[in-house]
N, C-alpha and C positions, 0 to 999 in steps of 0.2 A: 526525367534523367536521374539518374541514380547518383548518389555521393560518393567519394574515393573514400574508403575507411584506413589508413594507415593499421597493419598489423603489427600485433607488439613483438619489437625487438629486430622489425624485418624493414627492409623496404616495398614490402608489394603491398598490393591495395584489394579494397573489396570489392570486387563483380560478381558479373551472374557465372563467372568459373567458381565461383569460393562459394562456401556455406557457411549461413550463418542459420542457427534454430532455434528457433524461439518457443519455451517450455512451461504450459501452463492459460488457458483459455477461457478463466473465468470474467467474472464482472470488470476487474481491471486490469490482468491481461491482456483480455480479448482487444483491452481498447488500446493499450501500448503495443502490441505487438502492430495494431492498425497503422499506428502512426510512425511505427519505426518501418512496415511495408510501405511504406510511401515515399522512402529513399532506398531503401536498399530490396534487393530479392532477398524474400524470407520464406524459410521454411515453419510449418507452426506444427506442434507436438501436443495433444492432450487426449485422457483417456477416453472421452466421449468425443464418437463420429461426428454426430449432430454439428457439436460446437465448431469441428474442424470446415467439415464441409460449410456452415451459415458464414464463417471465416474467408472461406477461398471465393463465397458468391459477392461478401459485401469489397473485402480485400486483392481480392485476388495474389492470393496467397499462395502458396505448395503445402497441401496436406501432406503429412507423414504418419503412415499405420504404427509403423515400427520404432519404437524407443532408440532402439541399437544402432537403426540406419538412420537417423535425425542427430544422435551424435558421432555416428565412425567419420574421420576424418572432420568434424566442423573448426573451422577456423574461430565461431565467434559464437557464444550460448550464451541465450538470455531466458531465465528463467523467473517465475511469478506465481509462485504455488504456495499453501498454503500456512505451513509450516516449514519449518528447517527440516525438522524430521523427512517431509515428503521432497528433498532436493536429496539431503544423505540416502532415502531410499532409490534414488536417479542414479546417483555416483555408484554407489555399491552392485545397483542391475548392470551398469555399464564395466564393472571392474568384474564381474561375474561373467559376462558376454567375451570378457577382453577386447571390448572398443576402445580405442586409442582416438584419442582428441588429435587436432592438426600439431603439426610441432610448434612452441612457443602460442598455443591459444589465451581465449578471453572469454572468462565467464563472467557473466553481468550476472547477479542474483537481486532479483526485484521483489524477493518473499519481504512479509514481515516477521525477519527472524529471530533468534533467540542467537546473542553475542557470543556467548560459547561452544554453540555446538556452526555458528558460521565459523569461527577460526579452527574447528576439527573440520570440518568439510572444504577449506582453504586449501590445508596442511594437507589431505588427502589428493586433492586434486594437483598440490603442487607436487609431491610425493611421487604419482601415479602416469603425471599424465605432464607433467612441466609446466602448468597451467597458470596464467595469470589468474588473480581472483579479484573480484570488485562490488562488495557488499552495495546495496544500490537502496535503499528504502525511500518510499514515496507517499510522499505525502498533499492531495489536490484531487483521489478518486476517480472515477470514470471521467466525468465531466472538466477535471484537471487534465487526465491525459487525452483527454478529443482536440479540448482549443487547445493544448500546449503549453500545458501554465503551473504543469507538475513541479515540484520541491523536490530535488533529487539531495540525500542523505548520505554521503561514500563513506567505508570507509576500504580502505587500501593505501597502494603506495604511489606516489607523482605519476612514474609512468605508467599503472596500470588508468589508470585515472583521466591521464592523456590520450592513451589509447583507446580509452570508451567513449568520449565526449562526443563523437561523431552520432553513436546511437544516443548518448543521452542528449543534443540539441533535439534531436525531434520530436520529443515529449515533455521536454523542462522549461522553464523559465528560470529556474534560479538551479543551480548545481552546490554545493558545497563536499567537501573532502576534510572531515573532522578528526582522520587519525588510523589506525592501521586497520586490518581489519575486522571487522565487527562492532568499528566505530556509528556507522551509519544505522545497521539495526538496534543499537544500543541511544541511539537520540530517537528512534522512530518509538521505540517503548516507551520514554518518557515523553513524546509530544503526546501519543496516544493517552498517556495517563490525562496529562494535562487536559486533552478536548475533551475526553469523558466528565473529567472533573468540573469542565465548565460548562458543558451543557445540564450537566446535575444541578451545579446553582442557580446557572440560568431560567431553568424550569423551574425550583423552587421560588425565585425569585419572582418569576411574572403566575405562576398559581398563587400566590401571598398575594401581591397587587389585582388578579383581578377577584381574588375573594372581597378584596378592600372596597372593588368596584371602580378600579381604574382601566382603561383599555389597554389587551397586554398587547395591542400593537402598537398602541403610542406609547407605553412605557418601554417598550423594544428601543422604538427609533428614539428616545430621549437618552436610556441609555446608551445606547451605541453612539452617541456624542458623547458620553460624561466618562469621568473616568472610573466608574466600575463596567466600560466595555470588557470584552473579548469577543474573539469568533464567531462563538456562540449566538451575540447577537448582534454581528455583523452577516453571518451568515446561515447559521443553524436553522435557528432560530425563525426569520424574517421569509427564509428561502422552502422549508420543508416541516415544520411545525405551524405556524400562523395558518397558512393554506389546508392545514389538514394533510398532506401528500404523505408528509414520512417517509419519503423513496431516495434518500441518497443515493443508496448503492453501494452501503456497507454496515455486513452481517453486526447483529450485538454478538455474537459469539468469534468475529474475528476480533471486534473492540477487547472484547474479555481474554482473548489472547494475550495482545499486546498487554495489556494492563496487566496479565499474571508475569509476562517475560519483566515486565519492568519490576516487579515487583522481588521476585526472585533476584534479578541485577542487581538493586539498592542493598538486598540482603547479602549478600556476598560481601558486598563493599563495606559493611558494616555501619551505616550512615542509616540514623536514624528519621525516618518519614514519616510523622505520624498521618497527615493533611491524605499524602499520594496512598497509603496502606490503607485507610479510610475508602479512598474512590473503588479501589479492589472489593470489598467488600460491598460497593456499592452496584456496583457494575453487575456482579456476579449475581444481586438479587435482584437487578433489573432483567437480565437475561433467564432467571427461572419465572420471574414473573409473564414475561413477552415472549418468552421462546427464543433459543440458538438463531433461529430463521430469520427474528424480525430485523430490521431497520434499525443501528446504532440510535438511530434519534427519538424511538419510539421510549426509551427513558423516561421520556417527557411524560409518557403517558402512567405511568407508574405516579409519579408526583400527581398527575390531575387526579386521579383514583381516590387517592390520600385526599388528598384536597378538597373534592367535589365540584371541580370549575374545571373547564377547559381552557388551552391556550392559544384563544381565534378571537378575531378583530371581534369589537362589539357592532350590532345591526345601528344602521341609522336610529330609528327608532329607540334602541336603547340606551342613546345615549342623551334621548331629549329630559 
């Protein structure tokens, strides 16, 4: 059974009369859009067929060919692409098409985006189209938005915010609303900086210990009691480094996004960073190192390089 979505500014609700489309089908997309299918009828939009159709067999979902027909007339757009750049190239096809959103809509934007160029693609859509806006960043990955235990970031205004909450309970555990809009992309840069930063020491820290010849998995789980933890090695760490896997499910070259957005952000403000300017730099030479492609976590392996040790449980035997 499907949820009532209350429309902003209206009294009608969302059924399978109303559309709502959902923009964007990659790594964590694919999997929010999953779970926002499993209350409402969704239509799903992205450039590659493959992804649409693997979507409609596991979701069963409404594939959409067409850009134009996925937003004329939608009541509610949630978008999840990769840049800001690539939502303003959406907005601008659709003002080019002259597709007209429903009257009084709801754009959810789930990119990790860049603060200023969301509050020009806002001002556009409200501009254009009457459009509610509601910067949406998230943070908890594929595997955050399958169980439901995403970190949803807003930034907008109360009733846009009220009016979303319907789709963001199917994906989130925690919701916060930090300020107007391009508040929510603008804390996602800075967590981002911050998780880089700490999986960077993290790695440092347990390649040092097992050069010393201590096990970097019992120095993991002692840290992660003491208080030099973080995430890192409550999760990074323990979950996708020890094991060897390295498979989150997020690109170092989306990490090195976020971390330039933040980076550029700070600069603006004129606040000086030296610690987060430092991670930028660091990021950036993990990602020429490992490749755009690889796995945010594979950093780690940059520090083992250097180092000469990896960061995997010690064998039985080596530790007689």
């Amino acid at each position: 059974e499907t949820l009532a979505l209350p429309l902003p500014g209206t009294k009608k609700t969302m059924s399978k009369a109303h559309k709502l489309a959902f923009l964007g089908l990659g790594q964590l997309g694919s999997r929010l859009a999953g779970r926002i299918s499993s209350q409402f009828p969704l239509h799903v939009y992205d450039l590659h067929l493959d992804a649409m159709e693997s979507h409609k067999k596991e979701f069963n979902t409404s594939p959409v060919s067409d850009l134009s027909w996925a937003l004329d007339g939608a009541e509610v757009v949630v978008s999840c692409l990769p840049r800001s750049a690539n939502v303003a190239k959406v907005v601008k096809e659709a003002e080019l098409a002259k597709i007209k959103l429903a009257e009084d809509a709801l754009w959810i934007d789930c990119t990790s985006g860049n603060p200023s160029e969301t509050r020009e693609i806002a001002k556009r859509l409200q501009d254009g189209h009457g459009c509610n806006f509601l910067d949406c960043a998230i943070s908890g990955g594929p595997r955050g938005a399958d169980t439901a235990t995403i970190t949803s970031m807003c930034g907008g205004d109360e009733k846009t915010f009220d009016m979303a909450k319907p789709i963001l309970e199917t994906f989130s555990e925690h919701m916060f609303l930090l300020g107007p809009v391009g508040s929510g992309h603008a804390i996602k840069a800075v967590n981002n900086t911050l998780l880089a930063a700490h999986i960077w020491l993290a790695s440092e820290a347990l390649v040092s210990l097992a050069k010393a010849g201590i096990d970097p998995k019992l120095a993991c789980e002692t840290i992660e009691k003491s208080s030099g933890k973080s995430f890192a090695f409550e999760q990074r760490m323990p979950d996708f480094v020890l094991p060897r896997t390295f498979d989150f499910g997020f690109s170092m070259e989306l990490l090195a996004k976020d971390v330039n957005v933040c980076s550029h952000f700070l600069k603006d403000l004129g606040v000086p960073t030296p610690m987060l300017s430092q991670t930028r730099e660091l990021i950036n030479l993990a990602m020429v190192e490992q490749g755009a492609s690889s796995d945010h976590v594979e950093m780690a392996k940059v520090l083992e390089r250097w180092g000469g040790v990896e960061i995997k449980p010690k064998k039985a035997e080596e530790k007689e």
